[in-house]
C-alpha positions in Angstrom: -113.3 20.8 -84.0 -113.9 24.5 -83.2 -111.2 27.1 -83.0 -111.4 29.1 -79.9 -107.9 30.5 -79.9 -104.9 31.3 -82.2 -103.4 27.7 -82.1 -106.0 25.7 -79.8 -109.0 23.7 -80.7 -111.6 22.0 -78.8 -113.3 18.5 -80.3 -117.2 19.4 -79.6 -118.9 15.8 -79.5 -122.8 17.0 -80.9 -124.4 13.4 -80.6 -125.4 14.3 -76.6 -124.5 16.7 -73.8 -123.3 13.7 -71.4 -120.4 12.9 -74.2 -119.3 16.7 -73.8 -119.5 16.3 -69.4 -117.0 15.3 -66.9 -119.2 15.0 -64.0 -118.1 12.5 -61.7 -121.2 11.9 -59.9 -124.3 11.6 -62.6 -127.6 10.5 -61.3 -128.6 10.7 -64.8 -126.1 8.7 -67.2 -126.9 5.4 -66.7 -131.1 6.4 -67.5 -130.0 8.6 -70.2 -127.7 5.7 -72.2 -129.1 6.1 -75.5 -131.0 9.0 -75.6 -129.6 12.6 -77.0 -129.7 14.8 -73.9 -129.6 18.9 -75.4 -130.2 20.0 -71.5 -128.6 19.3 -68.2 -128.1 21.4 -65.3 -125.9 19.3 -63.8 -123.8 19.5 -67.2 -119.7 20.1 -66.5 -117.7 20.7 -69.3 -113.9 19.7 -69.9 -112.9 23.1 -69.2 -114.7 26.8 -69.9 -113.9 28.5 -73.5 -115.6 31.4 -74.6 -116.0 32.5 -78.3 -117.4 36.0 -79.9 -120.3 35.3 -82.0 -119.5 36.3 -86.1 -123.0 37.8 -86.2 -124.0 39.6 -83.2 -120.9 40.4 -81.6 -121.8 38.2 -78.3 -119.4 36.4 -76.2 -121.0 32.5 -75.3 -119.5 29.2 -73.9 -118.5 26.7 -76.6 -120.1 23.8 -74.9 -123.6 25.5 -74.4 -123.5 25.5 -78.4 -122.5 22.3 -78.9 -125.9 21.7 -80.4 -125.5 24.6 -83.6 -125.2 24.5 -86.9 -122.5 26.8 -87.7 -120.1 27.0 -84.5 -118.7 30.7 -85.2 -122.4 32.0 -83.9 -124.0 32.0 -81.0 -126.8 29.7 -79.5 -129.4 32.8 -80.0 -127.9 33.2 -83.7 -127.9 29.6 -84.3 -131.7 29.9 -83.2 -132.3 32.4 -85.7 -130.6 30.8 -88.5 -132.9 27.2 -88.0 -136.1 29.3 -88.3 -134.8 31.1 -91.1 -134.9 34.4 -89.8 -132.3 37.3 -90.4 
């Protein structure tokens, strides 16, 4: 679950981008059944919710992080924090 308002969270599924899309046409879904997609640019989400990154001060889409470690950064943050760097 990540906060992105006073009283409102949204339930980020991290196992694949496809559990996070509500695209009602997918050429892709039934070829992509068991694999972890991480990319998609024919990716829909839910609904749009922005966040401001804890670190940098950066406003990103919740669903483009869906993928991170710590979900109060940024993907670029995120980045940085996997290779260790400040």
């Amino acid at each position: 679950m990540v906060k992105v308002g006073e009283h409102r969270y949204v339930n980020v599924r991290r196992r694949s981008l496809c559990d996070n899309c509500v695209a009602e046409v997918c050429f892709r879904r039934d070829e992509r059944k068991n694999l972890r997609v991480v990319e998609c640019d024919l990716f829909k989400p839910q609904f749009v919710a922005f966040k401001r990154c804890r670190q940098c001060s950066s406003v990103y889409e919740v669903f483009s992080n869906f993928n991170a470690l710590d979900f109060e950064l940024c993907p670029e943050c995120n980045e940085r924090m996997k290779r260790g760097a400040p």
